[in-house]
C-alpha positions as CSV (number, residue, x, y, z in Angstrom):
1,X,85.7,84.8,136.5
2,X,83.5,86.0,133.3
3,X,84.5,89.5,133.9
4,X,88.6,89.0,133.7
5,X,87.9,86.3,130.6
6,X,86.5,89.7,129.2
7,X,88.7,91.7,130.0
8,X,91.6,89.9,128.8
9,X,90.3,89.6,125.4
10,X,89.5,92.9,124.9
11,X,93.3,94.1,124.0
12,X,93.4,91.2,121.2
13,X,89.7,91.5,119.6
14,X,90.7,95.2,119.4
15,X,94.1,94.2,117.7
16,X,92.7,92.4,115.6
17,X,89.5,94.9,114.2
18,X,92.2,97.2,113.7
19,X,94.3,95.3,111.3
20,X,91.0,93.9,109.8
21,X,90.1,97.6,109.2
22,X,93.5,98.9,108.1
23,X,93.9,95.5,105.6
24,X,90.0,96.2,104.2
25,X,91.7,99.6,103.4
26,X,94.5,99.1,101.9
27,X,93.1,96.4,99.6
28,X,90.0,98.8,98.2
29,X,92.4,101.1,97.8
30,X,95.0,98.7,95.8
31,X,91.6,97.7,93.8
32,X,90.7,101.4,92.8
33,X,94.2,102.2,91.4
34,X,94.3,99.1,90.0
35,X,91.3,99.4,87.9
36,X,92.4,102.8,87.0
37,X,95.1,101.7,85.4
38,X,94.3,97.8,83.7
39,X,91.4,95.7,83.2
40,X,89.9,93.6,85.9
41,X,90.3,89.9,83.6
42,X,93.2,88.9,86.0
43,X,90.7,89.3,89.2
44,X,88.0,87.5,86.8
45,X,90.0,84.5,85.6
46,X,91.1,84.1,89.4
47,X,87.7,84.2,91.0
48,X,86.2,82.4,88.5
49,X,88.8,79.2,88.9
50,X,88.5,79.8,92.8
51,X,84.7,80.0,92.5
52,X,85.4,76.2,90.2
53,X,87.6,75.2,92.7
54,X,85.9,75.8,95.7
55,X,82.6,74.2,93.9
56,X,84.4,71.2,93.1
57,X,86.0,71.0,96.5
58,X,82.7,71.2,98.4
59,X,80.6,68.7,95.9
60,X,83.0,66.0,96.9
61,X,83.4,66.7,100.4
């Protein structure tokens, strides 16, 4: 029974590392250009009100 619970998630976890792998790739790779080209204060602002956010979020929780 273990065995075929296995084997029929195999084809998903698989699925699923790929697009992980190819989406990791595709964002450093939208990052690099992007710093290229413009400042990083757009990714600061946003991380720092997520980082406030998420702080604030989890205090109260």
């Amino acid at each position: 029974m273990a065995i075929g619970v296995a084997h029929g998630l195999r084809g998903p976890l698989l699925a699923g590392s790929l697009a992980a792998c190819v989406a990791a790739y595709l964002a450093t790779r939208y990052l690099v250009r992007y710093s290229d080209t413009r400042t990083l204060i757009t990714f600061a602002v946003y991380y720092t009100l997520a980082g406030v956010g998420s702080l604030a979020y989890f205090t109260m929780a």
